[in-house]
C-alpha positions in Angstrom: 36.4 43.7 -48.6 37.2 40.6 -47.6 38.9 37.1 -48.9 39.5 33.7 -47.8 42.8 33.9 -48.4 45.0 35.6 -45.9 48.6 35.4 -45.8 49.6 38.7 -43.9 47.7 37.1 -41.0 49.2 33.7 -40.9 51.3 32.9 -37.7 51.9 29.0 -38.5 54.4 30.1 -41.9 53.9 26.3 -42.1 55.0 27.2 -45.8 58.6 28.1 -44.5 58.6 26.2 -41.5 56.9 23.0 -42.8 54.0 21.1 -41.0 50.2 21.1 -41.8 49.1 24.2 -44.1 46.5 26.3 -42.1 42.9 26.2 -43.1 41.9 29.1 -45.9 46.0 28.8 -46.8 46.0 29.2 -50.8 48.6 25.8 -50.5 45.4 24.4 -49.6 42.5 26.3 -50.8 43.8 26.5 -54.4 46.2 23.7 -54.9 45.9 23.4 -59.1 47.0 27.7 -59.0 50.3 26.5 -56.8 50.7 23.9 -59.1 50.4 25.3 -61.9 52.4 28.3 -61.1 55.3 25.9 -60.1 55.3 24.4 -63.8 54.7 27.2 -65.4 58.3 28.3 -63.7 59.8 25.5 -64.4 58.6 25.5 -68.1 59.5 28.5 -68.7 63.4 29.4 -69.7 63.3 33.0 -68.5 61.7 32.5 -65.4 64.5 29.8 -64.4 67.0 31.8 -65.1 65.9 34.8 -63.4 65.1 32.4 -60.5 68.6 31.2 -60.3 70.3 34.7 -61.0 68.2 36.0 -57.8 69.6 33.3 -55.6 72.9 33.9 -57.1 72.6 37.5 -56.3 72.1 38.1 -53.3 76.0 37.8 -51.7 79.1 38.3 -52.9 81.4 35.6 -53.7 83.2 35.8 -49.7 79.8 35.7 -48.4 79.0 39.2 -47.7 75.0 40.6 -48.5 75.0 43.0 -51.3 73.4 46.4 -51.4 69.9 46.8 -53.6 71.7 48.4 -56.3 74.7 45.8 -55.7 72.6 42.9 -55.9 70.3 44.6 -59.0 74.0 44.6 -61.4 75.0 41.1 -60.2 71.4 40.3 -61.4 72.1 41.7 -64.7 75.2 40.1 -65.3 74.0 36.9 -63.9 71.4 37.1 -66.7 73.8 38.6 -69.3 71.6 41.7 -70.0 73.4 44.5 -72.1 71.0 47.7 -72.4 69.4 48.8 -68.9 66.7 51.3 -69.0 66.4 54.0 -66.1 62.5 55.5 -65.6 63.3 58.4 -62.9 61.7 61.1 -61.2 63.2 64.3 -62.0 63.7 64.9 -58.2 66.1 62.1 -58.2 68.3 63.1 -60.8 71.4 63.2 -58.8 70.6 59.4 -57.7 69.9 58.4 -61.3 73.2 59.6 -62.3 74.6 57.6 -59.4 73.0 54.3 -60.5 74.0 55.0 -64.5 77.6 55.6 -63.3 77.2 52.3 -61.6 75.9 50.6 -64.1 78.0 52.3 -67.0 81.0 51.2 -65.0 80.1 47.5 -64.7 79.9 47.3 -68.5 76.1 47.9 -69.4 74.6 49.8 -72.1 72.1 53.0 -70.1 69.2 54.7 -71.1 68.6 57.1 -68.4 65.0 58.5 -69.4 63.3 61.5 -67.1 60.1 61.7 -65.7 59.4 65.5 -67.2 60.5 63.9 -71.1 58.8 66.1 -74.2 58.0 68.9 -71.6 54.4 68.3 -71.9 51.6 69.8 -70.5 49.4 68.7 -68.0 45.9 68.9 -69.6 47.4 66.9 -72.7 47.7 64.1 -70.5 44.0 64.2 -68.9 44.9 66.3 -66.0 42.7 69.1 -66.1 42.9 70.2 -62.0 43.3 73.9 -61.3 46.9 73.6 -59.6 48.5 72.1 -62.7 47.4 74.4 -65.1 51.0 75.4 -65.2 54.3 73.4 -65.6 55.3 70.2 -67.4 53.7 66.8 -66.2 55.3 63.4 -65.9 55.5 61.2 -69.0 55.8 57.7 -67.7 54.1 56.1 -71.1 56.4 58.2 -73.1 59.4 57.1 -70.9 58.5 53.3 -71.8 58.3 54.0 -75.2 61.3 55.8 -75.3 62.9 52.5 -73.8 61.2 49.9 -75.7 62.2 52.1 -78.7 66.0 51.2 -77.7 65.3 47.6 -77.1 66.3 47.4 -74.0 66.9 44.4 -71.6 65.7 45.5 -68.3 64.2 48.9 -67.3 64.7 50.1 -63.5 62.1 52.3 -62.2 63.8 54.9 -60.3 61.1 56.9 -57.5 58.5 57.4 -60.1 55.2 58.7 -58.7 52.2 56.0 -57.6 50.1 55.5 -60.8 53.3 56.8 -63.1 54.7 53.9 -62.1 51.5 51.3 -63.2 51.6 53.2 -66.5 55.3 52.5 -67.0 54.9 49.0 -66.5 51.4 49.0 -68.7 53.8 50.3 -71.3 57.0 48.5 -71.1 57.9 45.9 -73.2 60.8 44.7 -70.9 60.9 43.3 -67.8 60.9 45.4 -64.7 62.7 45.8 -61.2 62.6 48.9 -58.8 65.3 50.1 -57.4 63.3 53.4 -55.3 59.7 54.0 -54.8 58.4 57.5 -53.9 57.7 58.5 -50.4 57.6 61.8 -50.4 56.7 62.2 -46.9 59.3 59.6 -45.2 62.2 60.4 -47.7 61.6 57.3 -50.0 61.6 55.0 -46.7 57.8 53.5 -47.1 58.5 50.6 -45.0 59.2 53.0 -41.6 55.5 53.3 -41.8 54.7 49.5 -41.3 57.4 49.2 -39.1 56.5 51.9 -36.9 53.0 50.9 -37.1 52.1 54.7 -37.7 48.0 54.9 -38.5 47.7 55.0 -41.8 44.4 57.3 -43.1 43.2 58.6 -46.4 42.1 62.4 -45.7 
């Protein structure tokens, strides 16, 4: 499948660097979407504030670069969020306690909810494979309702599983960040597999 527009292969970055847009760049292609993504930014309240508090976020007050997790709380107070939601993966419980700890201690309001919530089975949620005929499945809708249910002001998504992780942010009513995606094979580290430019198949 292919598509005029191209970004990833784009040597000129005329869009950081300055100078003539390439030909087939969306700058150029589709000028009214740029534009109209521009105003709807600045139109909208939210998104200028969430704008500024990711600019704001990114170092410390000396200078120094923050830390994911760092820079994720100075987000949240930057925006003045109270209640932070916590969607993760039962295998990362000892991290999610980290990260409420964290953010208990810089003054917010957690609801840390597990993956495995309501200990339900797998065929009730459409998986009907042999080698989960026993065990509890992940709940990701559940875990979004669960949040939205406590109103809360941001929810971090904390190494849920590909495709639990679309379904929690199909079901969430607030906005989203992640802190860790899943890689189970390369320890949560997805980006040593660009990087390393290791062939990537589907078996």
């Amino acid at each position: 499948m292919s598509s005029s527009i191209n970004c990833a292969e784009c040597t000129s970055r005329a869009c950081v660097r300055g100078g003539a847009f390439p030909e087939g760049c969306p700058s150029v292609v589709m000028p009214e979407v740029v534009r109209s993504g521009i105003a709807k930014t600045a139109l909208d309240a939210f998104a200028c504030r969430v704008m500024a508090a990711a600019s704001a976020a990114i170092r410390t007050d000396d200078g120094n670069l923050r830390n994911r997790m760092e820079e994720t709380i100075a987000l949240c107070k930057e925006m003045g969020f109270l209640k932070i939601g916590i969607a993760f993966c039962v295998a990362l419980a000892k991290e999610a306690r980290v990260v409420a700890s964290a953010l208990s201690n810089a003054g917010f309001e957690v609801v840390p909810v597990c993956c495995k919530v309501g200990r339900v089975g797998f065929k009730d949620l459409c998986v009907e494979t042999a080698c989960h005929e026993k065990g509890s499945s992940c709940n990701p809708v559940t875990q979004a309702e669960i949040m939205n249910a406590h109103a809360t002001d941001l929810n971090i998504v904390l190494g849920l599983c590909v495709g639990h992780d679309i379904l929690f942010a199909r079901y969430s009513r607030s906005p989203i960040t992640t802190l860790v995606v899943k890689d189970r094979a390369l320890r949560h580290n997805p980006i040593a597999a660009m990087q390393e430019h290791k062939e990537i198949t589907i078996a």
